[in-house]
C-alpha positions in Angstrom: -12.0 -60.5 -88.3 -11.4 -63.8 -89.1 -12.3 -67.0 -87.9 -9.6 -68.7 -85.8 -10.8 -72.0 -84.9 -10.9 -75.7 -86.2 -13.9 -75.8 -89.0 -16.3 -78.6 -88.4 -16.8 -79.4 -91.7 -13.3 -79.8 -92.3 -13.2 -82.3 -88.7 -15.9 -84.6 -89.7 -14.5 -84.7 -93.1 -11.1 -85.8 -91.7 -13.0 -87.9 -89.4 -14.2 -90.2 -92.5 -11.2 -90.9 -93.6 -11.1 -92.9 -90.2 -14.0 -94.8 -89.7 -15.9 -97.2 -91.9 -18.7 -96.0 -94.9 -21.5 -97.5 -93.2 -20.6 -94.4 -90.6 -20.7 -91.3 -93.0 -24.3 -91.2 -93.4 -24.4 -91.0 -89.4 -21.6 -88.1 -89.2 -23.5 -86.1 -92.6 -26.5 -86.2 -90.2 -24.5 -84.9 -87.1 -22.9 -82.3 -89.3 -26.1 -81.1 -90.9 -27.5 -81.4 -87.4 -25.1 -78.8 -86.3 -25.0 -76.1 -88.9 -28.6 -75.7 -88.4 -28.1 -75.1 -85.0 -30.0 -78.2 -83.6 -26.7 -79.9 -81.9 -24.5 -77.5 -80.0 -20.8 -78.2 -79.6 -21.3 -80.0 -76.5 -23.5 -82.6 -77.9 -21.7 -82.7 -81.4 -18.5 -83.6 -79.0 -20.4 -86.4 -77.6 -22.2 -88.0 -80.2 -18.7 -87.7 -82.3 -17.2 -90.1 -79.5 -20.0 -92.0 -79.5 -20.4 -93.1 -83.8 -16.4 -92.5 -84.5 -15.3 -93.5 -81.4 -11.7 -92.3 -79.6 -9.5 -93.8 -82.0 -10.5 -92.4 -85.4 -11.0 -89.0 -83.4 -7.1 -88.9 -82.3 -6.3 -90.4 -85.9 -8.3 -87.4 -87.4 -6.7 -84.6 -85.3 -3.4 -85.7 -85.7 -4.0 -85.4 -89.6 -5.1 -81.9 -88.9 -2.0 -81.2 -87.2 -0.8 -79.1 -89.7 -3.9 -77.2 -89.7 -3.8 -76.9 -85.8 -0.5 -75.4 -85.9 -1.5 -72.6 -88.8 -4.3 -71.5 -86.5 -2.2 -71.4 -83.4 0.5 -69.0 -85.7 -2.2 -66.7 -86.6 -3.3 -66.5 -83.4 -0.3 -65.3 -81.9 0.7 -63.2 -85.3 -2.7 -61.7 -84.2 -2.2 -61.3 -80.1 1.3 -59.1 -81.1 -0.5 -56.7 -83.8 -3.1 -55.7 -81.0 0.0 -55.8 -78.7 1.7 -53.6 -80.5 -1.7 -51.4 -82.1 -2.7 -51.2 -78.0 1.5 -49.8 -77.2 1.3 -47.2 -79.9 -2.2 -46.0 -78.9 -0.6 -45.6 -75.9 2.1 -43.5 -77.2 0.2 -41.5 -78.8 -2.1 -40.2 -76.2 -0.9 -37.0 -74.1 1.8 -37.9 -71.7 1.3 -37.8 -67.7 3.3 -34.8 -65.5 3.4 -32.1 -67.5 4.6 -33.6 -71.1 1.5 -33.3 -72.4 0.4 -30.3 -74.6 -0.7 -27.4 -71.7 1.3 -30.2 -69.3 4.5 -27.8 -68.9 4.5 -24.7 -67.4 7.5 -21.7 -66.7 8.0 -21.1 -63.0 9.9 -18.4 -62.0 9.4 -15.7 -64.5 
């Protein structure tokens, strides 16, 4: 299945664009930092506040609106298919009172 979230790669890479040089070597570290599994998402969050600060972080996600909006699509493209995979599983079990193969039975003979 595929992965429907915001990459953090692609973030922190968005995220330069918005902040001076003399900050990239800082957010390569974070980034490194995390994709070995030494900063969790939590901690990535805040140290992101902390070097980029709140401006270049709305500046950034607004840039990746686009991109937000294309993951929110498949997301729901993907909620209707099991919708709809889950409503013809459902029709294709045995019904309930007597539809059912065996289900209907002759009274009276």
């Amino acid at each position: 299945m595929e992965n429907l979230s915001l990459s953090v790669p692609d973030l922190l890479t968005t995220v330069k664009k918005f902040v001076t040089a003399d900050k990239h070597p800082q957010l390569d570290q974070m980034l490194q930092r995390y994709l070995q599994k030494e900063l969790g998402k939590q901690q990535l969050q805040q140290e992101l506040r902390n070097v980029a600060g709140r401006d270049a972080l709305r500046q950034a996600l607004l840039a990746m609106v686009p991109q937000i909006d294309e993951l929110q699509r498949k997301r729901e493209l993907m909620k209707r298919q099991q919708a709809a995979h889950l409503q013809t599983q459902a029709q294709q079990q045995p019904g309930v009172g007597g539809q059912g193969p065996g289900g209907a039975h002759a009274v009276g003979q």
